[in-house]
BAMARDREN-238014 format. One record per residue (C-alpha): residue in three letters; residue number from 0; x, y, z; chain. Coordinates in steps of 0.02 Angstrom, whole numbers. Layout:
BEGIN
r=ALA; k=NUM; u=X; v=Y; w=Z; c=A .
...
//
This chain:
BEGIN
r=UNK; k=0; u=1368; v=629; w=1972; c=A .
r=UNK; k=1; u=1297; v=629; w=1787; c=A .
r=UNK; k=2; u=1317; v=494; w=1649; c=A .
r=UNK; k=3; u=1465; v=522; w=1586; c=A .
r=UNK; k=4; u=1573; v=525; w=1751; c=A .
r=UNK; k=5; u=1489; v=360; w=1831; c=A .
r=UNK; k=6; u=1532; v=287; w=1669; c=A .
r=UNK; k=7; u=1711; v=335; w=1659; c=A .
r=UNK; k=8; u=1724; v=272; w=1862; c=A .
r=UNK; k=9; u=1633; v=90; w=1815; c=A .
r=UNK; k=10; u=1764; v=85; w=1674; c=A .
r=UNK; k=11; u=1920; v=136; w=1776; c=A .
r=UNK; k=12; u=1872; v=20; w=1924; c=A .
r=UNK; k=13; u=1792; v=-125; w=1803; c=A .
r=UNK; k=14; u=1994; v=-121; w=1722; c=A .
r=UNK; k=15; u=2076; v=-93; w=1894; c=A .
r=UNK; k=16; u=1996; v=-257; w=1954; c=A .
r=UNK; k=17; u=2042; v=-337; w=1802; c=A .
r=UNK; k=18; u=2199; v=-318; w=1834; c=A .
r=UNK; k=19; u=2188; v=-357; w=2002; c=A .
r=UNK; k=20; u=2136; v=-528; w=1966; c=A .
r=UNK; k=21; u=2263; v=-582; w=1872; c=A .
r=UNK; k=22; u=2389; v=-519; w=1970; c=A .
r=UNK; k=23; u=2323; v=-640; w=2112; c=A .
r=UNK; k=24; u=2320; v=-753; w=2004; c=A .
r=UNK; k=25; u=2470; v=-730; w=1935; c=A .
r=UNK; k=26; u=2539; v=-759; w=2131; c=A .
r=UNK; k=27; u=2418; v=-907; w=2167; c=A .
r=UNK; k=28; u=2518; v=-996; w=2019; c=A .
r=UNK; k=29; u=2675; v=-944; w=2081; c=A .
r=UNK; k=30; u=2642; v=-1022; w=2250; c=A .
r=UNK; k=31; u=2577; v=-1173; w=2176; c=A .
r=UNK; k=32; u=2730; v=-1207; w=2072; c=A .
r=UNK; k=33; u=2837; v=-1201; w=2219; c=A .
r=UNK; k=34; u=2733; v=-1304; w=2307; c=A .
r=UNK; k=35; u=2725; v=-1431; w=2166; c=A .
r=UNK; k=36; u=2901; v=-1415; w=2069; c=A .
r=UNK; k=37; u=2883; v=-1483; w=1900; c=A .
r=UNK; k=38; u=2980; v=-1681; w=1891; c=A .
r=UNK; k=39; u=3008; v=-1729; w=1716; c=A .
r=UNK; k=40; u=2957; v=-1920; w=1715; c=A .
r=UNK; k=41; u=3135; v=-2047; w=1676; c=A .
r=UNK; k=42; u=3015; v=-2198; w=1621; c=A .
r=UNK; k=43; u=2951; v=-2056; w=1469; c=A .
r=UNK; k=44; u=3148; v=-2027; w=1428; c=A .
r=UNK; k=45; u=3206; v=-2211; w=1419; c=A .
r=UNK; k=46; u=3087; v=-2276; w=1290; c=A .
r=UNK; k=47; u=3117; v=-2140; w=1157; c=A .
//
């Protein structure tokens, strides 16, 4: 394999995983919001 081709598969695979983390991420979020469902405080509401 010479320089230029292990370059261009560290690149591909360096942006592959990239995007493979924040895709999990993107689900991890997900979970948690379902998990915790956002509750808009009523004490906040009544003072304004």
């Amino acid at each position: 394999m010479d320089i230029w081709t292990f370059g261009f598969t560290v690149a591909v695979i360096g942006m592959g995983g990239t995007m493979l983390v924040l895709w999990l991420m993107s689900l991890f979020i997900l979970l948690l919001k379902k998990l915790f469902p956002y509750q808009a405080e009523e004490s906040t509401a009544k003072k304004g």
